[in-house]
N, C-alpha and C positions, 0 to 999 in steps of 0.2 A: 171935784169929788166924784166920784164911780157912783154914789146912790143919786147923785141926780142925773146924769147920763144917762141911766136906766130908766128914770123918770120921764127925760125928754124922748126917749127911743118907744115907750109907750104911751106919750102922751102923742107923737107922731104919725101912730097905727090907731089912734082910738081903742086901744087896752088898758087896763087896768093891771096896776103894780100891787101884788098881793107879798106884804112883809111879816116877817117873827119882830119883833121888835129886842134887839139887841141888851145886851146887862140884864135880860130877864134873870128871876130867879130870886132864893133867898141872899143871897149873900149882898147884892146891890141891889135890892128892887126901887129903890128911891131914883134909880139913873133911867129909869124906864122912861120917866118923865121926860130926860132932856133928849130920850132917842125917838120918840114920838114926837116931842116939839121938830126932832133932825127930818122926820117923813114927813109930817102935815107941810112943813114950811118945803121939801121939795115938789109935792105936790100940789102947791099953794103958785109956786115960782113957776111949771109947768104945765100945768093945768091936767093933769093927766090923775084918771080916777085913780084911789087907794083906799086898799083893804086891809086893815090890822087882822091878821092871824090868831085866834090864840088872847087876847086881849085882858082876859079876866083871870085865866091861869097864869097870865106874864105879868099881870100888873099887881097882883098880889093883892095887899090892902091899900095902893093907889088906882083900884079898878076905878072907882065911881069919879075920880079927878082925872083921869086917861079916860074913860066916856065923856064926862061932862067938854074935854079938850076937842077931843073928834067932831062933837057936838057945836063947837065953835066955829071950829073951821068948815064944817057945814056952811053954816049962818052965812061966814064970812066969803067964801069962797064956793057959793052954788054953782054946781053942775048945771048946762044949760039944755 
């Protein structure tokens, strides 16, 4: 997959992967969910920081379940 390769190439350098998160928008906004599950789990697998772009205008009315998400993977997978 290309979005973890970018993952590993910044988690490499000590950079941060800054994303839009994909199927934003009215028309699918429920798929935001499984494109956020797609970053957190590659930077979970790499260890390389990441920043959701845009988070609250993308996530529509799954904002506070895409915070509460990011919020997990904090917990789960702190930065050292």
């Amino acid at each position: 997959m290309e979005i973890v390769e970018a993952f590993r190439a910044a988690a490499k350098y000590s950079a941060s992967v800054h994303v839009h998160l994909r199927y934003a928008g009215g028309k699918e906004p429920e798929t935001g969910l499984s494109a956020l599950e797609e970053v957190v789990a590659a930077a979970a697998a790499t260890r390389a920081p990441l920043h959701v772009v845009h988070i609250t205008s993308m996530g529509l009315k799954y904002t506070p379940q895409l915070i509460a998400m990011v919020e997990g993977g904090k917990k789960k997978w702190p930065r050292t």
